[in-house]
N, C-alpha and C positions, 0 to 999 in steps of 0.2 A: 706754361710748362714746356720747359725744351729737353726734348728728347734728341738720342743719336741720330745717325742716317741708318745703321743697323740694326738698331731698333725698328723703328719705322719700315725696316725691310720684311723683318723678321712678322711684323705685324701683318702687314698687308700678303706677306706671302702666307700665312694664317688663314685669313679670311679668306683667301682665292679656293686654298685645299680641302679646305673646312666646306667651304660652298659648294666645291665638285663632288667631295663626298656625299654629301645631302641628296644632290642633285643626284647619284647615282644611286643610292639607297631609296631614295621616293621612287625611283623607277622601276629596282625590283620590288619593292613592295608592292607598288600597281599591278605589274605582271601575275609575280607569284602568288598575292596573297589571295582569300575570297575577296570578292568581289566588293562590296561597299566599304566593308573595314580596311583594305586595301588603299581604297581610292582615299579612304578617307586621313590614313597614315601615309601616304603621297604626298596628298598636298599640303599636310602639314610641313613634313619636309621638304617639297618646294618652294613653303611659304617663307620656313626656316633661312634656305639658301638666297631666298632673294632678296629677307635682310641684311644676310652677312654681305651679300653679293653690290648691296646698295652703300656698306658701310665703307667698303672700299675706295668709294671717290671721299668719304673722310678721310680717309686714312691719306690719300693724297693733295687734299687739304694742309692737313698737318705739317708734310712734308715741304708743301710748295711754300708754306708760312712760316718757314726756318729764315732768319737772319741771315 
């Protein structure tokens, strides 16, 4: 499958935004929420961001695997 270079831009700059949001939405949740329900919708969304966050060296795979 070959894709553009802007595509592949568009993509991975996706994951990057998508994971920082996660990353800051787990965070108020911990803070603000009670206390175990909080924690526990946290680290889902930390769990969240750290796949997006992992998917990213795919994405530069893809990239570096262009002709």
């Amino acid at each position: 499958m070959r894709m553009s270079v802007y595509a592949l831009i568009v993509i991975r700059s996706l994951l990057v935004f998508n994971g920082l949001a996660l990353t800051i939405v787990g965070f108020a949740l911990g803070v603000f929420m009670e206390r175990p329900a909080g924690l526990i919708f946290a680290a889902g969304c930390w769990t969240a961001a750290g796949a997006l966050f992992g998917l990213i060296r795919f994405a530069d795979r893809m990239y570096d695997s262009r002709p």
